[in-house]
Every structure is written in structure tokens, then in C-alpha cells.
C-alpha positions as CSV (number, residue, x, y, z in Angstrom):
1,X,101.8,73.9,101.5
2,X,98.3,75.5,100.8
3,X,95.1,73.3,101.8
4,X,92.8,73.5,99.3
5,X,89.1,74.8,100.4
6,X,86.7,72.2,100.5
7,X,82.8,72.0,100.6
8,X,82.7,68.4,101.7
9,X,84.5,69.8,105.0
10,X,82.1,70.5,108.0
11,X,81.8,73.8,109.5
12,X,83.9,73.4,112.5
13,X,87.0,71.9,109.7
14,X,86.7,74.8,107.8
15,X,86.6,77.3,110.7
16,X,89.7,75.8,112.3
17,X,91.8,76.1,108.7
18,X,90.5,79.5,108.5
19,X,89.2,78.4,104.6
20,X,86.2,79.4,102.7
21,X,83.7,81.7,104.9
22,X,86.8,81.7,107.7
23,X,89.0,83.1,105.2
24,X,90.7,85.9,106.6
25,X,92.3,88.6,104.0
26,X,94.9,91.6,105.4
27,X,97.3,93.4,103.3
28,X,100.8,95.3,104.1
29,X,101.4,98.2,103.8
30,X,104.8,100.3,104.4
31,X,106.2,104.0,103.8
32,X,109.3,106.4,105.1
33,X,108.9,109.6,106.1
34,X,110.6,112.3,104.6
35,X,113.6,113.4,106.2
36,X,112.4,116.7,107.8
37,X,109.7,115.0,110.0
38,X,110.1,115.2,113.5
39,X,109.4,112.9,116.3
40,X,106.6,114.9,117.7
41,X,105.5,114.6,114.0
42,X,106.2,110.9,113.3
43,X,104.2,110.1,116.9
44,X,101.1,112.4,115.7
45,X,100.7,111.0,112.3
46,X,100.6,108.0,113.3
47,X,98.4,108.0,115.9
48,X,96.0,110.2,113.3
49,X,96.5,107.0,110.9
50,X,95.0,104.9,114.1
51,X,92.1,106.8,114.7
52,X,91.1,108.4,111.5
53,X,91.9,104.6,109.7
54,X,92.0,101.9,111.5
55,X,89.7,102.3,114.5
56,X,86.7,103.5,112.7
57,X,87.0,100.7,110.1
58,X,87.7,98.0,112.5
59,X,91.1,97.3,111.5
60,X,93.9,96.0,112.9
61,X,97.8,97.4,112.6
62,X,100.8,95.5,113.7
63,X,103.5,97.4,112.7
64,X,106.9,99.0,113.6
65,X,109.6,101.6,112.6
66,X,111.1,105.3,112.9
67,X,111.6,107.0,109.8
68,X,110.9,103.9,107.5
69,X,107.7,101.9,108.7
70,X,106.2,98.1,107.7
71,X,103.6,96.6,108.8
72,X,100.4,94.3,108.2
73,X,96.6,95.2,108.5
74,X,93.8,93.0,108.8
75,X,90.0,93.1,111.0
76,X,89.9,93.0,114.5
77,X,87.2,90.9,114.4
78,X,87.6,87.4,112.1
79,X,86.7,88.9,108.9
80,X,88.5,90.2,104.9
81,X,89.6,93.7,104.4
82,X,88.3,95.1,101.2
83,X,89.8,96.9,98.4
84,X,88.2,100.0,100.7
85,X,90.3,99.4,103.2
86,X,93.5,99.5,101.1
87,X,92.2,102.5,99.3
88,X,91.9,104.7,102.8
89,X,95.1,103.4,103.7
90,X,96.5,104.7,100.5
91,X,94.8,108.0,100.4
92,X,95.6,108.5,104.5
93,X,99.1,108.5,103.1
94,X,99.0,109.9,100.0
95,X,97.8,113.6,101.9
96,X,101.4,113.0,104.6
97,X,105.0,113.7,104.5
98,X,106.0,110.4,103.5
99,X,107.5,108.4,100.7
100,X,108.3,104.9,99.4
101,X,104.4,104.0,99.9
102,X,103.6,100.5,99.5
103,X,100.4,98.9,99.9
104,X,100.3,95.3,99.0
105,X,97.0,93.4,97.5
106,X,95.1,91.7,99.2
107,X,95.9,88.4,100.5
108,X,95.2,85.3,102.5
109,X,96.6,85.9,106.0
110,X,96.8,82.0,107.0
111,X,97.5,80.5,103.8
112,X,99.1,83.3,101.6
């Protein structure tokens, strides 16, 4: 069960339900690599995806897999990812040896 945003809330309320400026928006994201990647391969893109995509946009990735990866991104830092964010996430990926990319829209991360 959602709680609704309220303005009558105080600061502190609204901070601790993570609703209105505390909102916090991620998105997931998931693909498979294509069957002639190798480890060595696997390991180097996806350390690429951390520091050509994540780091330098303040992102977090919690995430796991071999061949067929999931996982969920949102801001280090208490904060909403942009349409931006999804849109380098998407076009890292769209330039790799993967398939079966799925980026999800945005959404809430405590109340979606």
C-alpha cells in the first residue's frame, strides 16, 4: 500500500517516507551477452559500463549474472535518475555484444 505525498506533512515526515522532494527514482535495467563473449570479455565490459556510466554520473548498480545480467540503478547520493541516465545506459549497450536489452522506466524506488 502506497502513502500518498502530502504537503501538510513536515519536512522530517516526508524525508523519512522518502515522498515528495525525498522521492527517490532508479530504473532496471537487464541484457545477455551473446554467446561468443568471453569471460575476460564479460569482466571488461562491465567494468567499462562502471566507469564510463555509472561513476561519472553518480549512479549506483546492484546487479548480478554471467551471460544473462539484471539489475537496478539508482544515485549514490539521495537523489532521481533522469531520462539521461536511462538513455546512456541504453546507448552504453546498444555499441556491446549483448542482447535482450531491457531498460525499464523510471520509477519510485520506495513506493513503486
Amino acid at each position: 500500500m502506497a502513502i500518498k505525498p502530502d504537503a501538510k506533512r513536515n519536512a522530517r515526515i516526508r524525508k523519512k517516507l522518502r515522498t515528495d522532494e525525498f522521492q527517490e527514482l532508479g530504473f532496471e535495467v537487464s541484457w545477455v551477452f551473446n554467446a561468443e563473449v568471453s569471460e575476460e570479455q564479460i569482466d571488461a565490459i562491465v567494468d567499462q559500463f562502471i566507469d564510463e556510466v555509472i561513476e561519472p554520473n553518480g549512479l549506483g548498480f546492484s546487479g548480478e549474472g554471467h551471460k544473462a545480467w539484471d539489475g537496478l540503478i539508482c544515485t549514490q547520493k539521495l537523489g532521481k535518475c533522469t531520462e539521461a541516465h536511462r538513455e546512456a545506459v541504453q546507448g552504453f549497450f546498444a555499441k556491446q555484444p549483448v542482447s535482450d536489452l531491457k531498460v525499464t522506466e523510471l520509477f519510485d524506488l520506495w513506493w513503486g
